[in-house]
C-alpha atoms as one frame of an Amber mdcrd trajectory, in Angstrom:
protein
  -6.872 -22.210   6.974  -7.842 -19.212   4.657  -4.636 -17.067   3.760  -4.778
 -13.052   4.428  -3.875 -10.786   1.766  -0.391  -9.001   1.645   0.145  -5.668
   2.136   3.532  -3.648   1.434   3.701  -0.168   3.572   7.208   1.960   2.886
   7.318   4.457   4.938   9.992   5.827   7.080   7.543   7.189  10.227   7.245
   4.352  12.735   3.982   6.138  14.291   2.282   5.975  11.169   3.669   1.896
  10.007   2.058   1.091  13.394  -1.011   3.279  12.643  -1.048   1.838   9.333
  -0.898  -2.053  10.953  -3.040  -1.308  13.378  -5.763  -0.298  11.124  -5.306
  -2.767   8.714  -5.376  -5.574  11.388  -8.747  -4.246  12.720 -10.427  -3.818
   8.827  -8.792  -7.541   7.967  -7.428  -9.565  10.940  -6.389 -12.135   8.692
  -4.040  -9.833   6.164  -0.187  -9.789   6.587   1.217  -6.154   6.581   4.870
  -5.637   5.956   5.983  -2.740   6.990   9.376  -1.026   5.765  11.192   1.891
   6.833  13.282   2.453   3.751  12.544   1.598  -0.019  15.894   0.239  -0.801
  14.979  -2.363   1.961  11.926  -3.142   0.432  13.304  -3.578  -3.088  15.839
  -5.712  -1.511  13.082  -8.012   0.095  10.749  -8.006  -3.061  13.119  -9.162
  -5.661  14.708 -11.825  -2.902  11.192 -12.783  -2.428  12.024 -12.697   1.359
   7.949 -11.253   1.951   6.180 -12.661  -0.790   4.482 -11.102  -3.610   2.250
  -8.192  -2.018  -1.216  -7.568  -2.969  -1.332  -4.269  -2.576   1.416  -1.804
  -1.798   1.168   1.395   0.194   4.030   3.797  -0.648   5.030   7.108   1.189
   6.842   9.388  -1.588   8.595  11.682   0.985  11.898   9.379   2.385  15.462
   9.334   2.502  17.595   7.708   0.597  15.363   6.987  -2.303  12.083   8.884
  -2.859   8.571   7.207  -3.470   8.972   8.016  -7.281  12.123   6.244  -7.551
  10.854   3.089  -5.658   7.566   3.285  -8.516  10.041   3.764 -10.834  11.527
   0.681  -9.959   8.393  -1.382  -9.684   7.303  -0.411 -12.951  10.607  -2.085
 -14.232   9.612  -4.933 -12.785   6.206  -4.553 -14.669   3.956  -7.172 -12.105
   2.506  -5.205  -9.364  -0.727  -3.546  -8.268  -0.124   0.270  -9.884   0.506
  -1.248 -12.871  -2.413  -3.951 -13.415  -5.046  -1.432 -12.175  -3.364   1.397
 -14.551  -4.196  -1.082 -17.518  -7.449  -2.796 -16.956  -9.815  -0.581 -18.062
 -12.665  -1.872 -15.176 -10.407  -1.160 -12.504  -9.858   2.581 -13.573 -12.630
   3.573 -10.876 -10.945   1.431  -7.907  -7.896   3.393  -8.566  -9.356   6.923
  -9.297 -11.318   6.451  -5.783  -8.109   5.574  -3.952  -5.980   8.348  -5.454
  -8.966  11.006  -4.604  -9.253   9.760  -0.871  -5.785   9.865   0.093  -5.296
  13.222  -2.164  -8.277  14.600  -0.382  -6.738  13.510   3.275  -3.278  15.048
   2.770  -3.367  18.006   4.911  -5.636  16.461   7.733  -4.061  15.432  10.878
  -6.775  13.405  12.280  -5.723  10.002  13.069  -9.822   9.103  12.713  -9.576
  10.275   9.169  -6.476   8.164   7.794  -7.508   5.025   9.641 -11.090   5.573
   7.773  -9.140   6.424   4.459  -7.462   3.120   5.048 -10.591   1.194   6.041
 -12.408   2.403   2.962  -9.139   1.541   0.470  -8.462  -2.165   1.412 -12.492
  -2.623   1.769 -12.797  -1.421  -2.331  -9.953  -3.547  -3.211 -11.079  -6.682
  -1.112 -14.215  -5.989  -3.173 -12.212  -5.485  -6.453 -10.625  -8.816  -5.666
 -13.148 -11.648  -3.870
């Protein structure tokens, strides 16, 4: 039985972690998605290894408690996940530089078609990236 790839969503909006699974399920039926309301939840569950070592982690930086920054702030600490590896391989630069410029471009569009595309498009380059 092939094994789906993990994905981490933090987000505190449940219409847009059910969006976000939604989509992701249709692009890759066989991916897990985890999806968090809070960061200090997800900390929690990462460093008790409760969900598993995600492949790819999809972080809102508006949300209570503690704010996206913080919860990259803490990853970095840990020094093992996906900002960081594509940050310092060189040949990844691109996958990352694409990601950053499709969800910066998408920010201030409301159109449900458009974030489920930007999310098609993102794990599609980093299923490519990683096969």
């Amino acid at each position: 039985m092939q094994v789906g790839k993990r994905f981490l969503l933090i987000d505190d909006d449940s219409d847009d972690r059910e969006l976000f699974s939604d989509t992701l399920a249709s692009v890759d039926p066989i991916s897990i998605c985890h999806p968090i309301p809070d960061g200090e939840e997800a900390l929690n569950k990462l460093a008790s290894n409760e969900i598993g070592r995600p492949d790819m982690i999809f972080l809102d930086i508006n949300l209570p408690v503690m704010s996206g920054w913080q919860i990259l702030t803490e990853l970095k600490k840990k020094d093992s996940y996906l900002i960081e590896g594509l940050i310092r391989k060189p040949s990844n630069h691109h996958i990352l530089k694409g990601m950053l410029e499709i969800v910066l471009s998408n920010l201030d569009k409301n159109s449900v078609k458009t974030i489920c595309d930007s999310i098609h498009h993102l794990v599609r380059t980093y299923n490519q990236g990683h096969n």
